[in-house]
C-alpha positions, 0 to 999 in steps of 0.5 A: 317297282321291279321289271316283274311289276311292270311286265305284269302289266304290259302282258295283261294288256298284250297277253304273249299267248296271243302273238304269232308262232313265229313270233319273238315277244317278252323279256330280251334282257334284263334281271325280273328284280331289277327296279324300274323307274323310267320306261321308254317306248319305242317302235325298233330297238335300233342303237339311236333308240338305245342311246336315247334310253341312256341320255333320258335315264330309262331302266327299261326300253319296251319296243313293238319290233323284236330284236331277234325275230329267229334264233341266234347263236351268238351276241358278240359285239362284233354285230350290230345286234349283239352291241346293242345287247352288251349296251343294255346289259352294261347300263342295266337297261331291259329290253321288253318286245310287245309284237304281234300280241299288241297288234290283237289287242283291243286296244292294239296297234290299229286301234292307235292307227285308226284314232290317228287318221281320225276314225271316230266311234266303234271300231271292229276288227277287221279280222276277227279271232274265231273266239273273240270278235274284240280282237284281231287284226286291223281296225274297221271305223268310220270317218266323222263325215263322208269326204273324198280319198284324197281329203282323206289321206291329206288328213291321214298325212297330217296325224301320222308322223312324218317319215320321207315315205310320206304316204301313197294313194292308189284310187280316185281321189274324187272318190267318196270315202265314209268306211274305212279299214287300217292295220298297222304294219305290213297288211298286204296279207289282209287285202281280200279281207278288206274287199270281203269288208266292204269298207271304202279305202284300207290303209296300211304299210308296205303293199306291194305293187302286183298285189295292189295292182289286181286288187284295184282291177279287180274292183277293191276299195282305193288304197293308201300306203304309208311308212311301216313305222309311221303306222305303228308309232302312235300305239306307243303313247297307248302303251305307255297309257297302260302303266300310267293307269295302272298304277305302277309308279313309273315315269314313261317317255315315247321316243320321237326317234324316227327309225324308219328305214328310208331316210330321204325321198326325191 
């Protein structure tokens, strides 16, 4: 397989024209006629991940995250980024960055999420594009059974992975939870729309403390926070389903490297 055979694939899954304006999704390095024999999926294309990529052997890294979210100007391997670039490019490693058009997708970032915290069935996005009701930000579904916030968010503990951010819970923990609504990443931009929703608690990553503050007081669903990479990570093994069922003959790893940026809790 070359890098193009593989790209095709991920972006008929993650189509680029879905991703923010802003965004920086594709190729970051690489020669399309490269071959590609091992992928490795990762959430941040940091320097751990990097070495990682080396030990295992891969030809391409494709991570959620982009490198350089803002224009740059230069890659000089007196900066962190610009010596992970010379890395990858010394080794023959691409780089490939699935962002905001993986997180709509259907099945996205949250889809993954969802599964992870054990919502089973249907799920809907929780904000829907205009011109297609399948696709969108953030997943709603529901739980198995009704239980309570706090037997909930030991279960959500348990099937993401463990960063020292854990996860915080802001609500009754005698509260009865059924409906519930998540998004991977920072979502505190879709906390009305999971008011509007009506679903029973809104797990998510990196809320901040005024926001959730009027939200609970004015009544919304109870909260759980938890790390912004824990939430992400389990679309890798998602992704990495993608080119095993699509017939491109590559061997593909997810990285256990945990990349989150907070390192200890006390």
């Amino acid at each position: 397989m070359t890098l193009t055979d593989v790209i095709e694939e991920l972006e008929a899954a993650y189509p680029p024209a879905r991703a923010e304006s802003w965004d920086s999704v594709g190729l970051v390095c690489g020669d399309p006629a490269q071959p590609v024999r091992r992928v490795l999926f990762a959430v941040d294309p940091v320097a751990a991940v990097a070495q990682e990529a080396l030990d295992w052997g891969a030809d391409l890294i494709v991570v959620h995250h982009p490198l350089y979210l803002r224009g740059t100007t230069s890659v000089a391997a007196n900066t962190p980024k610009g010596r992970l670039v010379h890395t990858l490019i010394k080794h023959d490693v691409a780089l490939y960055t699935a962002h905001t058009n993986a997180d709509v997708a259907n099945p996205g970032v949250s889809d993954a999420l969802a599964r992870a915290v054990g919502l089973t069935g249907d799920l809907v996005p929780l904000q829907p594009f205009p011109d297609d009701p399948w696709r969108g930000l953030g997943r709603i579904g529901d739980l198995p059974s009704k239980t309570t916030l706090g037997e909930f968010a030991a279960q959500a503990a348990a099937g993401l992975p463990r960063t020292s951010w854990g996860i915080r819970v802001a609500g009754d923990l005698s509260r009865p939870v059924s409906r519930v609504a998540v998004s991977g990443g920072a979502g505190d931009s879709l906390l009305g729309t999971a008011r509007a929703a009506g679903v029973d608690v809104f797990l998510t990553a990196d809320l901040r403390h005024h926001p959730s503050s009027e939200f609970l007081e004015e009544g919304g669903p109870a909260l759980i926070d938890a790390a912004h990479w824990a939430t992400e990570w389990p679309w890798l093994d998602s992704a990495a389903s993608v080119l095993s069922s699509s017939g491109v003959t590559v061997e593909t790893r997810v990285s256990a490297t945990v990349t989150d940026a907070w390192t200890r809790g006390y």
